[in-house]
C-alpha positions in Angstrom: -3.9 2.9 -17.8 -6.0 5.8 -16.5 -6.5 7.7 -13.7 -9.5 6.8 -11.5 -9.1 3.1 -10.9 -9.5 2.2 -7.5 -9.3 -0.3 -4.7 -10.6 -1.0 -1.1 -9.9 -3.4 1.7 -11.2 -4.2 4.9 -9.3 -5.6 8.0 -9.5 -6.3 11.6 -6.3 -5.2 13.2 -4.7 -8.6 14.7 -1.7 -9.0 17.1 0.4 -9.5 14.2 -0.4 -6.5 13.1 1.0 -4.4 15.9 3.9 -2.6 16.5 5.4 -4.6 19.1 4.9 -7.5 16.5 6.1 -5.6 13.8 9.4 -4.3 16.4 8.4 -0.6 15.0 7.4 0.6 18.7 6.6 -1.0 22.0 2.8 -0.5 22.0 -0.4 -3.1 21.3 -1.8 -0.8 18.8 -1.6 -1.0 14.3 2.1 -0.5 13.5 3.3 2.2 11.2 5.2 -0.5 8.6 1.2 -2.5 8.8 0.0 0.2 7.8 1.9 1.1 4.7 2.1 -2.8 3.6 -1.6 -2.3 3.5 -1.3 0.9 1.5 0.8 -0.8 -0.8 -1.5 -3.8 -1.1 -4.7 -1.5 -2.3 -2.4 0.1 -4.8 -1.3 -3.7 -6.3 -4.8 -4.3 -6.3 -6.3 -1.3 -7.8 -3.9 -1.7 -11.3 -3.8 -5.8 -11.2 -6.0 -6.2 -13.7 -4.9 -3.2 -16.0 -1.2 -4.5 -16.5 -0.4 -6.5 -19.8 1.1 -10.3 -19.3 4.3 -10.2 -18.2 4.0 -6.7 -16.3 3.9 -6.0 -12.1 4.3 -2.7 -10.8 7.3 -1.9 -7.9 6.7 0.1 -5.0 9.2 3.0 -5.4 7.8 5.7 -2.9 5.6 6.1 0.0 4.9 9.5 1.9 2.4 8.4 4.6 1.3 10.3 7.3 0.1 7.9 10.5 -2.4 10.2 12.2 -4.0 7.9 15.0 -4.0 4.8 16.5 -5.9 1.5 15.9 -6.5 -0.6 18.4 -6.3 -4.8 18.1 -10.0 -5.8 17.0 -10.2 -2.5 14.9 -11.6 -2.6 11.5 -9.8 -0.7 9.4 -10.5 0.4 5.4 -7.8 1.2 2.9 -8.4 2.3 -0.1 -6.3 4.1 -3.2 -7.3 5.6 -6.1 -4.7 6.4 -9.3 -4.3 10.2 -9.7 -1.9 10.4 -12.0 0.0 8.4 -14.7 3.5 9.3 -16.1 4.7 7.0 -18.7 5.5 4.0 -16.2 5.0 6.0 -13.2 1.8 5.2 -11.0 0.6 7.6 -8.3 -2.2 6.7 -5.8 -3.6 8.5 -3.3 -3.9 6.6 -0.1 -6.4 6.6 2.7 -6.9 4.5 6.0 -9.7 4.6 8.0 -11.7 3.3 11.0 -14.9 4.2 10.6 -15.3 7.8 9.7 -12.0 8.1 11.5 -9.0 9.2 9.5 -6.4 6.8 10.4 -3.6 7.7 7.9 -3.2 8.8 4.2 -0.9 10.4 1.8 0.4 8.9 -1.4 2.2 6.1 -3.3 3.9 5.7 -6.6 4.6 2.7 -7.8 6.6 1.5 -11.7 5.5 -0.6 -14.2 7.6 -3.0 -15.0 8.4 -6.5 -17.3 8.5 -9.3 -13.7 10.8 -11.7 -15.5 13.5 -8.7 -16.8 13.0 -7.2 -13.2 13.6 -10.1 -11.3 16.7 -11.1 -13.9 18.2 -7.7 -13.4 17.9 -8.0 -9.2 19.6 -11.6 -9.1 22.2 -10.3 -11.4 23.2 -7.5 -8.5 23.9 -10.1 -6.0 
């Protein structure tokens, strides 16, 4: 896997989107956990096709900075690109925007991993 690969995604902010829904803040407006699911999502998608059988990648940190608000009826354009790759360890840059308005951004790193041994080893720990 290389640096470079890329995703992007489109969405209207819904109600179930907002921070009331989301119990993140009492306001009708994108909530901050949307957000990063979102930011997440574009960095599953950018790598899906790059893994080997058997492989998935785990979300292991997120540093996102929410700059403004989106309104419900917004639409709203993720996108992340893979900087860097260290062994197993995936960083993205992250950006959210509506329009030419920066909405959020920062980055994401995520590990490669084998599903079935990582899902073994999680239902061993409870």
């Amino acid at each position: 896997m290389q640096p470079g690969l890329s995703a992007r995604l489109e969405t209207v902010v819904t109600e179930h989107d907002t921070a009331i829904a989301l119990g993140s803040g009492d306001v009708p407006v994108l909530g901050t956990p949307r957000v990063v699911a979102l930011a997440e999502e574009a960095t599953v998608q950018a790598v899906k096709d790059h893994l080997s059988d058997g492989q998935t990648s785990v979300g292991v940190e997120v540093l996102l900075h929410h700059r403004r608000a989106s309104a419900v009826g917004a639409t709203i354009t993720v996108t992340a690109e893979l900087t860097d790759v260290d062994e197993t360890r995936l960083t993205f840059n992250v950006e959210v925007r509506e329009g030419e308005t920066l909405v959020a951004d920062g980055t994401v790193q995520r590990v490669v991993v084998d599903r079935a041994a990582f899902v073994e080893r999680v239902g061993r720990a409870n």
